[in-house]
PyMOL Python script that loads the backbone (N, CA, C, O; Angstrom):
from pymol import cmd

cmd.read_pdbstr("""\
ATOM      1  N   UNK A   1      -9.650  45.543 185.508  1.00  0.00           N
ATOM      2  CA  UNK A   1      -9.049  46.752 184.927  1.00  0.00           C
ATOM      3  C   UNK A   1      -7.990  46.336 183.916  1.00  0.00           C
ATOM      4  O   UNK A   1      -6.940  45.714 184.076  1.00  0.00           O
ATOM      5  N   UNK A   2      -8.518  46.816 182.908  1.00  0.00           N
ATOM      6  CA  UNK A   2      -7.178  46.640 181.730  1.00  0.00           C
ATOM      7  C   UNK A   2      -6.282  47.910 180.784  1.00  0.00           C
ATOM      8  O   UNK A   2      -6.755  48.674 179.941  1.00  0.00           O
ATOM      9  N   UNK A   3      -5.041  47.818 181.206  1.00  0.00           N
ATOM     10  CA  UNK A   3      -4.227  49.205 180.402  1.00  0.00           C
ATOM     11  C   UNK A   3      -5.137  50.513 181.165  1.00  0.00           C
ATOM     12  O   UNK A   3      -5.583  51.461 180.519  1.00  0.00           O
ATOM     13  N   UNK A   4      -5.285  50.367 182.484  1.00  0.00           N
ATOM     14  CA  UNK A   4      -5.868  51.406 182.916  1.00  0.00           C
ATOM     15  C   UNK A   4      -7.104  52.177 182.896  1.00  0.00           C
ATOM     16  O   UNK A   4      -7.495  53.183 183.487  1.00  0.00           O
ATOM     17  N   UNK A   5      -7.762  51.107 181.727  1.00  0.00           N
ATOM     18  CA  UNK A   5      -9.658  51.280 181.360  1.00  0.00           C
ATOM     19  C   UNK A   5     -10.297  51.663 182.370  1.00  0.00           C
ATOM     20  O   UNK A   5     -10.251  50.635 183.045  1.00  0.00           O
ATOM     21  N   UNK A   6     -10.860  52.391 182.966  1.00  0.00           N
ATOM     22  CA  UNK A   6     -12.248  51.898 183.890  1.00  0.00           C
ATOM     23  C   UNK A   6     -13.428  52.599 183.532  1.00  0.00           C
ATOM     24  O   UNK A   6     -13.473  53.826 183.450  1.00  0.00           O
ATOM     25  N   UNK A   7     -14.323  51.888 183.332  1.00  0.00           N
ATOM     26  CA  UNK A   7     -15.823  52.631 182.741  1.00  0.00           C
ATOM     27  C   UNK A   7     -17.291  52.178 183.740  1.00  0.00           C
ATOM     28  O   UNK A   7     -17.909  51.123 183.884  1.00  0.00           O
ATOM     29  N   UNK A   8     -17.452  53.671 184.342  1.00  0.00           N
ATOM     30  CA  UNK A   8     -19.002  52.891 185.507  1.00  0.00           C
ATOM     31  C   UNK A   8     -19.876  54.217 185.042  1.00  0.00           C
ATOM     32  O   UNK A   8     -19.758  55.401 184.726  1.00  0.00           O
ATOM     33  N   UNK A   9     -20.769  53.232 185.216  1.00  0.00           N
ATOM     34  CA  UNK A   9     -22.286  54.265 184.900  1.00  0.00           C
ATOM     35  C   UNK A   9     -23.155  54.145 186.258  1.00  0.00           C
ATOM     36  O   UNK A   9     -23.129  53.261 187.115  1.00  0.00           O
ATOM     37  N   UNK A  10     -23.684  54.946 186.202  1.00  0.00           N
ATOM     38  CA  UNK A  10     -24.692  55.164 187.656  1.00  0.00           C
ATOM     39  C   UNK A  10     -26.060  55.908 187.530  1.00  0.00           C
ATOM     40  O   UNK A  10     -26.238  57.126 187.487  1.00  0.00           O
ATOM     41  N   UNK A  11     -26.769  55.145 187.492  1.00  0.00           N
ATOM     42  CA  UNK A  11     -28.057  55.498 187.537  1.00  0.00           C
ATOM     43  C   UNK A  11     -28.792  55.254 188.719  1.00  0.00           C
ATOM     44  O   UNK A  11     -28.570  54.162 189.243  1.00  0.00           O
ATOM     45  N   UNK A  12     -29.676  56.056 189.315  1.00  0.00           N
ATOM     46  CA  UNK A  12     -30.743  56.326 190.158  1.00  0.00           C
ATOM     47  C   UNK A  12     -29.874  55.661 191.104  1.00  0.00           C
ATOM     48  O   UNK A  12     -29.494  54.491 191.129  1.00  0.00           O
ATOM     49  N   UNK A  13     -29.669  56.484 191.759  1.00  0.00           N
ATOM     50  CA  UNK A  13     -28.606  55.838 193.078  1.00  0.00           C
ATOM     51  C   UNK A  13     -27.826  54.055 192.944  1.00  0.00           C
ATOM     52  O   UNK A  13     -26.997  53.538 193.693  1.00  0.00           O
ATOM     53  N   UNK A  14     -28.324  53.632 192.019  1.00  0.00           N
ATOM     54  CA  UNK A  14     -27.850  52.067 192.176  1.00  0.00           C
ATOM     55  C   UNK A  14     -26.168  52.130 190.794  1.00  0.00           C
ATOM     56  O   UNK A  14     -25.797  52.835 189.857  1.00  0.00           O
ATOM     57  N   UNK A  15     -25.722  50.967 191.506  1.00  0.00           N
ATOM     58  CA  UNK A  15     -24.143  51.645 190.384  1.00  0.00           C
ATOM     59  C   UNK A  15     -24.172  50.471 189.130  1.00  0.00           C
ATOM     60  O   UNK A  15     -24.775  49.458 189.484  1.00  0.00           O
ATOM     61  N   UNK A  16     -23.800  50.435 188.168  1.00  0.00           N
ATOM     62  CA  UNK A  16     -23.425  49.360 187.494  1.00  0.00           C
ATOM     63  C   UNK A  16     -21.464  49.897 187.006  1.00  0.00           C
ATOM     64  O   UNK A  16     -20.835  50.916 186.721  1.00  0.00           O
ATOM     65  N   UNK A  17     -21.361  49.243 187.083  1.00  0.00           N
ATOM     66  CA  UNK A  17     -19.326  49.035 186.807  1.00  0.00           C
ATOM     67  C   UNK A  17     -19.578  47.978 185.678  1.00  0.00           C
ATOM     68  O   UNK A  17     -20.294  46.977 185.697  1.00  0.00           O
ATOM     69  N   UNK A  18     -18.492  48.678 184.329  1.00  0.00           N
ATOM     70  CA  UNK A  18     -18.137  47.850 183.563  1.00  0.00           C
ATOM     71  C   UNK A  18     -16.515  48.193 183.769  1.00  0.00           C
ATOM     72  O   UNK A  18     -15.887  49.252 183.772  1.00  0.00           O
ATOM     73  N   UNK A  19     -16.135  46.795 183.941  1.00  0.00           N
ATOM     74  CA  UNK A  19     -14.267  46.688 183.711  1.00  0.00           C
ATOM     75  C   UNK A  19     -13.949  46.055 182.751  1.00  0.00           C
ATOM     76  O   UNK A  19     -14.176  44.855 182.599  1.00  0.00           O
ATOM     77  N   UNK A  20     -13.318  46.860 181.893  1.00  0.00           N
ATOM     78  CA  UNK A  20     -13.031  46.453 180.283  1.00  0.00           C
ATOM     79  C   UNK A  20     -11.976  46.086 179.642  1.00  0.00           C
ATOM     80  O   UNK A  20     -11.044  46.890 179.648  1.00  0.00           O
ATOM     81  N   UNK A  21     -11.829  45.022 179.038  1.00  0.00           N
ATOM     82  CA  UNK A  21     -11.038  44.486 178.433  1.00  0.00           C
ATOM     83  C   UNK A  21     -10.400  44.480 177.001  1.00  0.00           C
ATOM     84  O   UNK A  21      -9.680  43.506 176.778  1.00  0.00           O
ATOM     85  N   UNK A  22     -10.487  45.064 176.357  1.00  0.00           N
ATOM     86  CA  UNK A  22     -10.494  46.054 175.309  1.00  0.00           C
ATOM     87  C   UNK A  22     -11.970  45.535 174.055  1.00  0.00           C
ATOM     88  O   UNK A  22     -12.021  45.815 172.857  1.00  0.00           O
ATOM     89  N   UNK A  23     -12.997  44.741 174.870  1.00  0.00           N
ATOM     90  CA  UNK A  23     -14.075  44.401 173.891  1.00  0.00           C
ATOM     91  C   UNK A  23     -15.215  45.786 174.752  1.00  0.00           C
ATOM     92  O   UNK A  23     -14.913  46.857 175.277  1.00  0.00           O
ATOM     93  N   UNK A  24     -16.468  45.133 174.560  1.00  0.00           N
ATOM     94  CA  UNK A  24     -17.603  45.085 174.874  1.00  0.00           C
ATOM     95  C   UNK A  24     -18.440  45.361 176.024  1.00  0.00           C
ATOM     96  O   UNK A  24     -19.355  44.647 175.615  1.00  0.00           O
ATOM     97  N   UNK A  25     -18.795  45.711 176.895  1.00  0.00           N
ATOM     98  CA  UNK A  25     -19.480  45.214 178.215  1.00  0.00           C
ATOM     99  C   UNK A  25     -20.342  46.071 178.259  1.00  0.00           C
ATOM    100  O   UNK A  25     -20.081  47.271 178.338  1.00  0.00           O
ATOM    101  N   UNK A  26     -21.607  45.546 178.211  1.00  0.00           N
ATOM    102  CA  UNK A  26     -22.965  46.029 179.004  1.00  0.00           C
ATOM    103  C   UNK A  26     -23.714  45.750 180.106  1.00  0.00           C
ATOM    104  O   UNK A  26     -23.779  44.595 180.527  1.00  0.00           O
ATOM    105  N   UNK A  27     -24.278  46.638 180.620  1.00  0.00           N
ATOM    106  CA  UNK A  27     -24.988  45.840 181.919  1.00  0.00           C
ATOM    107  C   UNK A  27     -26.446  46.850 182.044  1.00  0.00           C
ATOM    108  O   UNK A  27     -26.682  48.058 182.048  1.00  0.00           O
ATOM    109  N   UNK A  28     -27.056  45.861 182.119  1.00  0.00           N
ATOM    110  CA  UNK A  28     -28.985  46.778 182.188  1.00  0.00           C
ATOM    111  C   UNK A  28     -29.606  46.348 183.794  1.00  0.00           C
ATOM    112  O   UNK A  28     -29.753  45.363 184.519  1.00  0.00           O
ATOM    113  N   UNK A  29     -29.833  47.752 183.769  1.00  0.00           N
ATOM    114  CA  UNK A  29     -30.143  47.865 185.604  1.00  0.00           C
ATOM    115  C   UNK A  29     -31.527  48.889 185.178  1.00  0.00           C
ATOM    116  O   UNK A  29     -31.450  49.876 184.446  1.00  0.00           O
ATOM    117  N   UNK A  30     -33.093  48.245 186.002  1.00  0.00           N
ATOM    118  CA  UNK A  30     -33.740  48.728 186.253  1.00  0.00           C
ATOM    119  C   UNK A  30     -34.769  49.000 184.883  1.00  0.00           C
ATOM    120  O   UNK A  30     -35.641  49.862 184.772  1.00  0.00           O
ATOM    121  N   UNK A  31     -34.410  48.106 184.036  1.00  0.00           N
ATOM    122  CA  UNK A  31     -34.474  48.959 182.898  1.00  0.00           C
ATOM    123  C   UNK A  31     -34.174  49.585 181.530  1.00  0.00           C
ATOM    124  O   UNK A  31     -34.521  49.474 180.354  1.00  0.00           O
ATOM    125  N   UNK A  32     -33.045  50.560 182.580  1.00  0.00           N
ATOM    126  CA  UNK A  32     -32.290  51.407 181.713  1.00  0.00           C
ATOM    127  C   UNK A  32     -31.032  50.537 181.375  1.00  0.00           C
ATOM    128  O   UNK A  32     -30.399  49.669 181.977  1.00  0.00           O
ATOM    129  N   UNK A  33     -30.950  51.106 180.233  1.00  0.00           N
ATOM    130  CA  UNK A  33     -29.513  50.217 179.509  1.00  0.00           C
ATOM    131  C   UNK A  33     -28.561  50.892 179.632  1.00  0.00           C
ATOM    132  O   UNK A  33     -28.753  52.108 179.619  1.00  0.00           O
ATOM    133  N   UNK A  34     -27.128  50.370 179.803  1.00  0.00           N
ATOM    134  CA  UNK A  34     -26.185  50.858 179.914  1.00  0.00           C
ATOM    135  C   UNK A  34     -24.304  50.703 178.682  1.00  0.00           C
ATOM    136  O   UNK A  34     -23.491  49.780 178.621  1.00  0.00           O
ATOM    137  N   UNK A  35     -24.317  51.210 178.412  1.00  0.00           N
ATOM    138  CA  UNK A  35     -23.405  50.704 177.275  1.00  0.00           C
ATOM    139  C   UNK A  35     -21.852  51.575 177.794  1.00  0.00           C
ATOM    140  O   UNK A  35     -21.550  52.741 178.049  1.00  0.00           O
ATOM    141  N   UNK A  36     -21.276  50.491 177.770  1.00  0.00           N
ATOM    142  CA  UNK A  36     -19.256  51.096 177.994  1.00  0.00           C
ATOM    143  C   UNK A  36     -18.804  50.542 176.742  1.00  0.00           C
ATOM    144  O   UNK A  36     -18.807  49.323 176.568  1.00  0.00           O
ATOM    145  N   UNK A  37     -18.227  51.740 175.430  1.00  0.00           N
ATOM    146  CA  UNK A  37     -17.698  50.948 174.574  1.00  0.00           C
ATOM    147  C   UNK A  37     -16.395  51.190 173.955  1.00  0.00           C
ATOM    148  O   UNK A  37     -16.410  51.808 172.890  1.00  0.00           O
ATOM    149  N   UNK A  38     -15.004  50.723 174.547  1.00  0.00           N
ATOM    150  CA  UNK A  38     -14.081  51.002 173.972  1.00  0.00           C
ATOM    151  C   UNK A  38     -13.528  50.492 173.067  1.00  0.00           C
ATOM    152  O   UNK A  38     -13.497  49.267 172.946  1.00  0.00           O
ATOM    153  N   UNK A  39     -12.766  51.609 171.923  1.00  0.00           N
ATOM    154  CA  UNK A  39     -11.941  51.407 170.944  1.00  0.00           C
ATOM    155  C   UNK A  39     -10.889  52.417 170.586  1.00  0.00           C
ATOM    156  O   UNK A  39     -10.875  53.568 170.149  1.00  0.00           O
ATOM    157  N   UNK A  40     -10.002  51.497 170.957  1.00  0.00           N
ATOM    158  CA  UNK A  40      -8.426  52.277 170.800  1.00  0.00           C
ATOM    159  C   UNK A  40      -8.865  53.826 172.246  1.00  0.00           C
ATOM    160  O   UNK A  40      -9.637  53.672 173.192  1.00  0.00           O
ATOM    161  N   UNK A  41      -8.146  55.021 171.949  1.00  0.00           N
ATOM    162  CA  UNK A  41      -8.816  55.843 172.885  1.00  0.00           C
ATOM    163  C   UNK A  41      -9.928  56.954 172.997  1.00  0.00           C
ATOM    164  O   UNK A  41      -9.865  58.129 173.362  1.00  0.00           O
ATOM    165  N   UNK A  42     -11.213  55.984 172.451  1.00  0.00           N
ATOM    166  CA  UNK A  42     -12.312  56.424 172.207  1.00  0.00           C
ATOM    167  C   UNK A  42     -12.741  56.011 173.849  1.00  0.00           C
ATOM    168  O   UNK A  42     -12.203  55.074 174.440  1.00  0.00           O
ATOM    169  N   UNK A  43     -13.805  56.889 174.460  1.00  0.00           N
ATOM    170  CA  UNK A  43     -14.869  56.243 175.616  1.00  0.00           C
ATOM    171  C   UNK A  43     -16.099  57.309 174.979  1.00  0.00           C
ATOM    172  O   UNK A  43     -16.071  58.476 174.587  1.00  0.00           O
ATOM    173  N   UNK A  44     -17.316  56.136 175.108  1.00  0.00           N
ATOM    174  CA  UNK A  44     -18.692  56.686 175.111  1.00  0.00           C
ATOM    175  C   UNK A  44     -19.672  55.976 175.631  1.00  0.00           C
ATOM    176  O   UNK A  44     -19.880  54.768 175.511  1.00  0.00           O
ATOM    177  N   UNK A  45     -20.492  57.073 176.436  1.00  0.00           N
ATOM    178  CA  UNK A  45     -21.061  56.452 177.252  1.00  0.00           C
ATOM    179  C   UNK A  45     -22.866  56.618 177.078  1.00  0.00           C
ATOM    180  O   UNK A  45     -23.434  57.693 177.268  1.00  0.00           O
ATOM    181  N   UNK A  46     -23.383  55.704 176.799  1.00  0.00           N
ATOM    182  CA  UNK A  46     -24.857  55.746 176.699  1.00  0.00           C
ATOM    183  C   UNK A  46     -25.858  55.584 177.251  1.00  0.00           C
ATOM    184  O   UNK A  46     -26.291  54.453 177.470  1.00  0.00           O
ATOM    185  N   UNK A  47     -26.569  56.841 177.670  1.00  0.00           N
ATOM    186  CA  UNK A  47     -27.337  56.361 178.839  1.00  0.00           C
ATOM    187  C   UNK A  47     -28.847  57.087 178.260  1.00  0.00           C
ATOM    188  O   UNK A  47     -28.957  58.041 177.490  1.00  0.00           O
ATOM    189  N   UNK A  48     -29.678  56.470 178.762  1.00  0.00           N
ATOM    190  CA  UNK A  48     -31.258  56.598 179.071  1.00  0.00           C
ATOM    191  C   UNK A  48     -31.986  57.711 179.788  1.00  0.00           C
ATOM    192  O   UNK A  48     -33.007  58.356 179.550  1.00  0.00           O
ATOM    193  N   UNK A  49     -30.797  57.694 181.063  1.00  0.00           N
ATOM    194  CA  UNK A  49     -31.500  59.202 181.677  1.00  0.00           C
ATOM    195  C   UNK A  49     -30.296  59.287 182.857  1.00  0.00           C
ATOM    196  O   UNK A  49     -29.249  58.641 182.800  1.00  0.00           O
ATOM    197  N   UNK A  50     -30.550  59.929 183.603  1.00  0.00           N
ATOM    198  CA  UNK A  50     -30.166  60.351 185.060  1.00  0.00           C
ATOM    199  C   UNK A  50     -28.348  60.811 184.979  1.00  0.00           C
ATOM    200  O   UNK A  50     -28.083  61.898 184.464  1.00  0.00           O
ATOM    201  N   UNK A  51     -27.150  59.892 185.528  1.00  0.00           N
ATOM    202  CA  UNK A  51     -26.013  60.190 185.302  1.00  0.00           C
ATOM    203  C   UNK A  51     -25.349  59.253 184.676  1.00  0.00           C
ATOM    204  O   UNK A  51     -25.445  58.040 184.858  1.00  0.00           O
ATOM    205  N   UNK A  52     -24.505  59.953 183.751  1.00  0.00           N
ATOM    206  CA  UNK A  52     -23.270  58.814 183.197  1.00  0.00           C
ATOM    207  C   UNK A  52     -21.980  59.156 183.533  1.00  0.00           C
ATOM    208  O   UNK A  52     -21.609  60.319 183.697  1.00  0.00           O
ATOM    209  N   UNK A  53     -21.023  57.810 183.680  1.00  0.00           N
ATOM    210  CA  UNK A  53     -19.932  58.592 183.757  1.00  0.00           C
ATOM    211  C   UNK A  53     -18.590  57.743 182.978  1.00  0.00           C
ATOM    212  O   UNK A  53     -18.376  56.699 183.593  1.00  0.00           O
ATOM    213  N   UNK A  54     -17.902  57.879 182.115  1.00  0.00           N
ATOM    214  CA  UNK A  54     -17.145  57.288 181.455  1.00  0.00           C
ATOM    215  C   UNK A  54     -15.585  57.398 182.009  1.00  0.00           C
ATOM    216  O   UNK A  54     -15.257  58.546 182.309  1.00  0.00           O
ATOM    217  N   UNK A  55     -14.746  56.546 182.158  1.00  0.00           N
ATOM    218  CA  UNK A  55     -13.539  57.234 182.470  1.00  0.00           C
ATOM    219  C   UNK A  55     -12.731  56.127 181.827  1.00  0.00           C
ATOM    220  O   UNK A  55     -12.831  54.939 182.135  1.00  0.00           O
ATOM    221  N   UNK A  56     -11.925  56.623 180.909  1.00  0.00           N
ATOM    222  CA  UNK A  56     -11.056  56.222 180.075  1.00  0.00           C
ATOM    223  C   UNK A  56      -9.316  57.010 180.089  1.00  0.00           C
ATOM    224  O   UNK A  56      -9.084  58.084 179.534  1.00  0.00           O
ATOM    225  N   UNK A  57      -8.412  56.302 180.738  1.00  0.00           N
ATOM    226  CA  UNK A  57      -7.086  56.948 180.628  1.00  0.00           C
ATOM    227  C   UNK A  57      -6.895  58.388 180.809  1.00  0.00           C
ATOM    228  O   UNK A  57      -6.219  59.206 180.184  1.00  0.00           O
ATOM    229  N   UNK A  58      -7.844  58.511 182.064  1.00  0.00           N
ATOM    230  CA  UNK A  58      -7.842  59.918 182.501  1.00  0.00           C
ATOM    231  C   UNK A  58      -8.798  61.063 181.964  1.00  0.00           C
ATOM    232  O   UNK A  58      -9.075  62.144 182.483  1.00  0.00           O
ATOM    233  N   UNK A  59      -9.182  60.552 180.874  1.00  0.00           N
ATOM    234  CA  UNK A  59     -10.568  61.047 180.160  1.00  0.00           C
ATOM    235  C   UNK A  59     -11.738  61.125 180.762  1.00  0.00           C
ATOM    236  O   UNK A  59     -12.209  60.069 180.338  1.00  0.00           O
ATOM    237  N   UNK A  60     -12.721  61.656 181.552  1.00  0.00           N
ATOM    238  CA  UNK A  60     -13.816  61.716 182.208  1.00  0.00           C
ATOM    239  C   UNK A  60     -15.337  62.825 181.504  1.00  0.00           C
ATOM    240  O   UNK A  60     -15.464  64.048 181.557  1.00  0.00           O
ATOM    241  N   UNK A  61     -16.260  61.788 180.908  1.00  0.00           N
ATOM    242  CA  UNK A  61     -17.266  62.465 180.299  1.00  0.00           C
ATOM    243  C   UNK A  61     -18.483  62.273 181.466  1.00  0.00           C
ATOM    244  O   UNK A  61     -18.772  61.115 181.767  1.00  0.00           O
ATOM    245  N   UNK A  62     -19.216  63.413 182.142  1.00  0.00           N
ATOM    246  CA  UNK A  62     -19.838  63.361 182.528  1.00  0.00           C
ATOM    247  C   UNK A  62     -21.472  64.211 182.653  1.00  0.00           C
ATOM    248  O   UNK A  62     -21.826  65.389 182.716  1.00  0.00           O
ATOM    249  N   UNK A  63     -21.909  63.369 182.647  1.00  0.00           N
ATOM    250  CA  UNK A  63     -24.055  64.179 181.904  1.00  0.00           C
ATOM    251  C   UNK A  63     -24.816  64.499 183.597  1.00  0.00           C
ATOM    252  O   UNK A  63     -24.943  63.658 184.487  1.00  0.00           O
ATOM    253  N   UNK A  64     -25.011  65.183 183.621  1.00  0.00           N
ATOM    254  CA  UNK A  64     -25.893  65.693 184.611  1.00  0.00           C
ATOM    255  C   UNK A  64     -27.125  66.238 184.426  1.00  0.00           C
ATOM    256  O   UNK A  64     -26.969  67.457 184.358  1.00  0.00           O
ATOM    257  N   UNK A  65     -28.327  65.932 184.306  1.00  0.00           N
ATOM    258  CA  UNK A  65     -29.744  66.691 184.128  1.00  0.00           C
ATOM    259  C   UNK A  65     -29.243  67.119 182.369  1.00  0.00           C
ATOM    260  O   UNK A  65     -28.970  66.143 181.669  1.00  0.00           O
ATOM    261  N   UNK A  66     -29.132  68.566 181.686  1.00  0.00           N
ATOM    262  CA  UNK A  66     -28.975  69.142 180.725  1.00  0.00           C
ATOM    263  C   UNK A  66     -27.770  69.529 180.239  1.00  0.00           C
ATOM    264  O   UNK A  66     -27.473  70.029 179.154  1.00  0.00           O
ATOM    265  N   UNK A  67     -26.889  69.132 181.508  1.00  0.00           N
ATOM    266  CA  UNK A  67     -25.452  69.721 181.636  1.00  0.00           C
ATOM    267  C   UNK A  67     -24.398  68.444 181.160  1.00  0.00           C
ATOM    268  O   UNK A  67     -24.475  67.278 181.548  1.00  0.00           O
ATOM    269  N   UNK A  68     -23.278  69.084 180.096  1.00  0.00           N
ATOM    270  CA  UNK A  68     -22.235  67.841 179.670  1.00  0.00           C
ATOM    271  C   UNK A  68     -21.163  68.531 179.956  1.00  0.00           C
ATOM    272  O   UNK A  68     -20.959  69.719 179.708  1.00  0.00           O
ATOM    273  N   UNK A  69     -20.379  67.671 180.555  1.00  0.00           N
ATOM    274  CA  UNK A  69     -19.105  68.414 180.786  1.00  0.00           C
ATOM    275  C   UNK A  69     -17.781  67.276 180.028  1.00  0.00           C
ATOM    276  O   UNK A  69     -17.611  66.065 180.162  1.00  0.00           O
ATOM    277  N   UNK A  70     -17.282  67.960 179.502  1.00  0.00           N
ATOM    278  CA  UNK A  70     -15.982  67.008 178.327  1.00  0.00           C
ATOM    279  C   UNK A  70     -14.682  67.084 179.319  1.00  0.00           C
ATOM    280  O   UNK A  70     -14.761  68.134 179.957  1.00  0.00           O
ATOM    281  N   UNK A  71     -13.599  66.392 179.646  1.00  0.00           N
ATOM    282  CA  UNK A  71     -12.613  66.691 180.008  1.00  0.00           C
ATOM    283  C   UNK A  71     -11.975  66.116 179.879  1.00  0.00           C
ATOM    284  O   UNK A  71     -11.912  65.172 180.666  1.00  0.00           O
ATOM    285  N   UNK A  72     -10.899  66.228 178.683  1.00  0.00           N
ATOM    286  CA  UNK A  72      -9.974  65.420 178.212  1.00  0.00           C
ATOM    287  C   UNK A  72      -8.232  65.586 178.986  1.00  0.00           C
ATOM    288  O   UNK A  72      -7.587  66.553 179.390  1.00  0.00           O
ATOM    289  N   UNK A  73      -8.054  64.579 178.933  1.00  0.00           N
ATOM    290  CA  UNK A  73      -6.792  64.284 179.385  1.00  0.00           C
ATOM    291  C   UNK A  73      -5.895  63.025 178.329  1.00  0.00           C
ATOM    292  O   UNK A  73      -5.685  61.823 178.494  1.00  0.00           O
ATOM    293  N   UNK A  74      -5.610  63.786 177.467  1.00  0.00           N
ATOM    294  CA  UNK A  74      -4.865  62.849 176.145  1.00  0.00           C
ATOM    295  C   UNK A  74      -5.529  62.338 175.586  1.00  0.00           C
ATOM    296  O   UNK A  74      -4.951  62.122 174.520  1.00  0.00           O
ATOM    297  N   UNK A  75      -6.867  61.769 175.541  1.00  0.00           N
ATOM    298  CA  UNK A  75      -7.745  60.647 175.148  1.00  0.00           C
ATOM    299  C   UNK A  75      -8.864  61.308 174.633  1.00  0.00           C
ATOM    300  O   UNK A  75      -9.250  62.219 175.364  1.00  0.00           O
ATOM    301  N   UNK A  76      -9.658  61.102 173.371  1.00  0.00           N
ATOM    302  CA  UNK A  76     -10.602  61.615 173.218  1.00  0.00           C
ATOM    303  C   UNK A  76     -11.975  60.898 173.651  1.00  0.00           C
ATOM    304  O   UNK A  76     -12.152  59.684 173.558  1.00  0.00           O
ATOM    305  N   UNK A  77     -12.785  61.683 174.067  1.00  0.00           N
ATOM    306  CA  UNK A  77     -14.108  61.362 175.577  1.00  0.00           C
ATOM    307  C   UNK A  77     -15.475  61.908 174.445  1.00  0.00           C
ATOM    308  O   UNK A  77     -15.729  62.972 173.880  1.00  0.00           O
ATOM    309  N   UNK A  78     -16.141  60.531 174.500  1.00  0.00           N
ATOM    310  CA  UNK A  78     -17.412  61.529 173.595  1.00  0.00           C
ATOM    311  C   UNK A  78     -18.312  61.235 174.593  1.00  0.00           C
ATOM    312  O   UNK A  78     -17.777  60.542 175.459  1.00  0.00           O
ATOM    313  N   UNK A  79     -19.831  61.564 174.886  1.00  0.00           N
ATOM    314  CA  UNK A  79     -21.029  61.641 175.667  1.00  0.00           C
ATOM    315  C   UNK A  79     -22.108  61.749 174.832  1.00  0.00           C
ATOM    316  O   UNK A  79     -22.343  62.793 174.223  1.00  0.00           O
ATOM    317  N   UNK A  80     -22.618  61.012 174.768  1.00  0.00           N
ATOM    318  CA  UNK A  80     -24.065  60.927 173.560  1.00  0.00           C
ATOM    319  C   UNK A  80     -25.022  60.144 174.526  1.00  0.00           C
ATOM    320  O   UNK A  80     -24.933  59.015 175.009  1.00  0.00           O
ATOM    321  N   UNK A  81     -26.164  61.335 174.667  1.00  0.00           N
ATOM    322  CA  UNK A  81     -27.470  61.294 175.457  1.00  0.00           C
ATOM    323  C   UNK A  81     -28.275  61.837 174.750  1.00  0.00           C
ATOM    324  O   UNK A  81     -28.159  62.889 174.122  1.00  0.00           O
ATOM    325  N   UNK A  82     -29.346  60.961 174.842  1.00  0.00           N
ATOM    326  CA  UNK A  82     -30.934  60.873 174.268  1.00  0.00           C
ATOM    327  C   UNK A  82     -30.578  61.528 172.858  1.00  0.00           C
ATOM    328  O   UNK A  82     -31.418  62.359 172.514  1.00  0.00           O
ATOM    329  N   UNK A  83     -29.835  61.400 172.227  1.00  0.00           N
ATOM    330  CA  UNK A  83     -29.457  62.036 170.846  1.00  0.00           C
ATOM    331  C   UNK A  83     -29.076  63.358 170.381  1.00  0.00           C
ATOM    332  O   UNK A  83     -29.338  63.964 169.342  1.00  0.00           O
ATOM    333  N   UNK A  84     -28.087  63.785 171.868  1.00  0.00           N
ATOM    334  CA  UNK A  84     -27.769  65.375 172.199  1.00  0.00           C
ATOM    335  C   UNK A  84     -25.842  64.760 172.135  1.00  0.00           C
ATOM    336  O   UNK A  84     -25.160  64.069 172.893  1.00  0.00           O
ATOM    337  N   UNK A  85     -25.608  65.384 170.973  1.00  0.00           N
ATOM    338  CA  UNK A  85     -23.999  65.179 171.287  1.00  0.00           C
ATOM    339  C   UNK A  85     -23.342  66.318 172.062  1.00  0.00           C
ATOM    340  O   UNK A  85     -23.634  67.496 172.273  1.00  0.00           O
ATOM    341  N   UNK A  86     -22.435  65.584 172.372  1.00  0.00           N
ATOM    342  CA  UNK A  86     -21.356  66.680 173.323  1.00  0.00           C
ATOM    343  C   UNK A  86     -19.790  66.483 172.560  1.00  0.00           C
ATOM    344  O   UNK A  86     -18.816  67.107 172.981  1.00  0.00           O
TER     345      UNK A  86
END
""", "prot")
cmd.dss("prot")
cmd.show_as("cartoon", "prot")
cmd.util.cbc("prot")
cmd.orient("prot")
């Protein structure tokens, strides 16, 4: 955990956790790819299918089936699935 980062994605019941350091981190489970990418207080989270969940400095973007829910807390939170912005 760095400056309070934490970014996990979860797909099909299995979890992948990225703990970020202010670069990069991906992790591909099953498949599906998973992308955590911070800059400055940007979080976005890219996913393939099922759930994402981003959490950045209290910022929490989360995709469910058709459903995006934004909830910012100081930080701006984007969610970009299958090429549907939120």
């Amino acid at each position: 955990i760095h400056a309070g980062a934490r970014f996990e994605c979860i797909h099909a019941g299995a979890r992948c956790e990225c703990i970020h350091a202010g670069a990069r981190c991906e992790g591909i489970h099953a498949g599906a790819r998973f992308e955590c990418i911070h800059a400055g207080a940007r979080c976005e989270c890219i996913h393939a299918d099922a759930r994402c969940e981003g959490i950045h400095a209290g910022a929490r973007c989360i995709h469910a089936g058709a459903r995006y829910e934004c909830i910012h807390a100081g930080a701006r939170c984007a969610c970009i699935h299958a090429g549907a912005r939120c």
